[in-house]
C-alpha positions in Angstrom: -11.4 14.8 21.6 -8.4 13.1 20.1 -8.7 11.0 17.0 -6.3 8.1 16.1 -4.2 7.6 13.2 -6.6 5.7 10.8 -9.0 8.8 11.0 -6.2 11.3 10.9 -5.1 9.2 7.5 -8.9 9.2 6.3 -9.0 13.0 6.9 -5.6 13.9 5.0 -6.8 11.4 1.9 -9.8 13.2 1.3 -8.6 16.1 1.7 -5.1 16.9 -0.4 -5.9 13.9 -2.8 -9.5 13.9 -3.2 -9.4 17.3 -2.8 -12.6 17.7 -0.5 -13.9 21.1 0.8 -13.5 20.8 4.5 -16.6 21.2 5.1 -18.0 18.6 2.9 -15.0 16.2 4.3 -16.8 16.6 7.8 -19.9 15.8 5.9 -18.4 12.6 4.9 -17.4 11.6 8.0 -20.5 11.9 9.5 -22.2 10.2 7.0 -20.4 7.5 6.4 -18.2 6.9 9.8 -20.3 8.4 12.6 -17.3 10.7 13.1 -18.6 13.9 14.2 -15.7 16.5 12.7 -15.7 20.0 13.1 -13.9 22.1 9.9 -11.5 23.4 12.4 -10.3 20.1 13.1 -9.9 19.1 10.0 -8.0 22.4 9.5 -5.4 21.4 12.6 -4.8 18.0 11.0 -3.5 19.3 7.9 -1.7 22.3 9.9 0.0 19.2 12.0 1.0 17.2 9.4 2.4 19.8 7.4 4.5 21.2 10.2 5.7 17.4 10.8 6.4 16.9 7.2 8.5 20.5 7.1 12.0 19.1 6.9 11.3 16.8 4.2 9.8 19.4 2.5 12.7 21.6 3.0 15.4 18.7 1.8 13.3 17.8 -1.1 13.2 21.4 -2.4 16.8 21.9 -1.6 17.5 18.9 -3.7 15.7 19.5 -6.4 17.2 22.8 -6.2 20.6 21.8 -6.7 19.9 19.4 -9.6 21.5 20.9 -12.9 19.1 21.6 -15.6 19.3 19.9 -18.9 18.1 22.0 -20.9 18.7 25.9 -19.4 17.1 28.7 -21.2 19.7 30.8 -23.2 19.3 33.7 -20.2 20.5 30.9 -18.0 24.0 30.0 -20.0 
């Protein structure tokens, strides 16, 4: 079954910010939507969205990465 975006959203919310178990998330859907989610699922919307989100990922931590410290630690002079 494919979900659209607005549930894929709902899903990732309650999940990495509201930091829901997955299996109480597919509670909560249930409940409250009448979306019937298995904890797999759930599991490949993260896994999805984290492997679509990789490069910014990647250039953030390069970037931050490359910014000088202000205040190095004397092992770091």
């Amino acid at each position: 079954m494919q979900y659209g975006k607005r549930i894929n959203a709902i899903v990732l919310y309650l999940l990495h910010y509201q930091s829901l178990p997955e299996k109480r998330l597919s509670e909560v859907m249930d409940d409250l939507l009448g979306v019937h989610l298995a904890t797999a699922t759930v599991v490949h919307f993260s896994q999805d969205y984290a492997q679509h989100f990789q490069c910014f990922a990647d250039a953030a931590r390069d970037h931050v990465a490359a910014v000088p410290v202000k205040h190095p630690r004397p092992s770091q002079r």
